[in-house]
C-alpha positions, 0 to 999 in steps of 0.5 A: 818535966812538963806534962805530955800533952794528948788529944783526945778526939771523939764526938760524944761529950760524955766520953770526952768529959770522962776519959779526958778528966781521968787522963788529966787526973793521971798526969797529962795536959789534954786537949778535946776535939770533937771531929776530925777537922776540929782535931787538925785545927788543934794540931795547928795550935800545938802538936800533941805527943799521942792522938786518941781517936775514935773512927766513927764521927760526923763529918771528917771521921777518924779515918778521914783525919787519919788520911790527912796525917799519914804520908806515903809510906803509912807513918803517922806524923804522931802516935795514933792510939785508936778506939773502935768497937771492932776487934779486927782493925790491926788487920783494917789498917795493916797499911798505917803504922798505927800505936795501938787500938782499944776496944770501946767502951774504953775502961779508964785503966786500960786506956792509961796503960796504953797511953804509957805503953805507947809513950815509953815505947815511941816517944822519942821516935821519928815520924813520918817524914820528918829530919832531925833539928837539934832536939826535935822531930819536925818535917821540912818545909821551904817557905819563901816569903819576903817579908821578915816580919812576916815570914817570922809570924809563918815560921811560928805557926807552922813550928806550932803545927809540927815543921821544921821551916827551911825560909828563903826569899824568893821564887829562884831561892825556893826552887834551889831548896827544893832541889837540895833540900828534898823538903815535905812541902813547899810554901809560897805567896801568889805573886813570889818575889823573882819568879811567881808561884806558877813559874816556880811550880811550872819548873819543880814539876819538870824535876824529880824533887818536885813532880809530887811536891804538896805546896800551899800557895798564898795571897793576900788579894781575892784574886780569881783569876790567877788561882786558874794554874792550881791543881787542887790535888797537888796545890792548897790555896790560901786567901789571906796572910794569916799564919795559922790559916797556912798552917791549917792548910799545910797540914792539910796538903803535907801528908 
């Protein structure tokens, strides 16, 4: 049985060295991230089994990531073990489905126990989001993309980051996924191929499977102008035809 993998998330490098040393000498396979948007960039490259966050960091702090991988309902896309210096956070984050707190500084056995509490405990649970495919948990997204040799590289990427990959091949063909398949999210190019990304939108907006939907719009050109109809709040852009800057954004999006 391969180790289960931890990310390990908090910007003091003496904690980090530490904590990830023992867990690693305990048996897990650990990644570091110092900030939050450091650990959603980790997330795109391989999605870990449990997520052991500090709140307080520069730039994206712990409750900032926290946001990016909760939907609605307040189910994390993976286990969240937080640690805080303050007592009271249950009650602080009654609204999200957090696996457990411990008070910092973290002694070293105490943390263990809980990671093994929470990994027994939820392991095989479903997140947030998320269908079940085959053996696996993943949220769906519908990625329209022409290109096979392309689309193959997309599907990795976003496989890598913790979805399953609905694949369709133009803009009328991810319109009907969308409506039958109720998907997390909708990836497409600027220019899709039968219907562009404006008019796909344009119709998912009129229809209740896709008034809210989080999409990723795509292009390989700088092109300005044709990004006018993004509404960033509901639409991330993405310049280029790098599969992981897309996933990067998915997760980003697709909460």
């Amino acid at each position: 049985m391969s180790a289960k993998r931890l990310l390990l998330v908090d910007d003091d490098p003496n904690i980090r060295m530490m904590l990830g040393d023992f867990l690693i000498a305990s048996g897990y396979e650990v990644t570091c991230a110092d900030s939050g948007e450091e650990a959603l960039k980790r997330m795109t490259e391989a999605l870990p089994d449990l997520v052991i966050l500090d709140l307080g960091m520069p730039g994206m702090s712990g409750t900032g990531f926290l946001e990016r991988i909760t939907d609605r309902l307040g189910r994390t896309r993976v286990p969240v073990l937080v640690l805080t210096a303050r007592g009271d956070m249950a009650e602080f984050f009654a609204d999200k489905q957090i696996a457990g707190f411990v008070t910092k500084p973290a002694d070293p056995d105490e943390l263990l126990a809980e990671v093994q509490r929470i990994l027994f405990s939820e392991g095989d649970l479903p997140r947030g989001d998320t269908m079940v495919v085959g053996d696996d948990v993943r949220r769906l997204v519908v990625l329209a993309e022409p290109n096979p040799i392309r689309a193959n590289a997309f599907r990795e990427a976003l496989g890598k980051a913790g979805f399953s990959v609905e694949a369709v091949r133009t803009g009328p063909e991810a319109v009907e996924a969308v409506i039958a398949r109720h998907p997390a999210g909708l990836i497409l190019p600027m220019d899709a191929e039968g219907l562009p990304a404006d008019g796909v939108l344009e119709i998912l907006r009129k229809l209740p499977a896709g008034r809210d939907l989080p999409a990723v719009v795509y292009s390989a050109e700088k092109t300005p102008e044709k990004w006018a109809f993004v509404d960033p709040r509901r639409v991330a852009k993405v310049t280029g035809l790098d599969g992981a800057a897309i996933a990067q954004a998915a997760l980003t999006a697709i909460v």
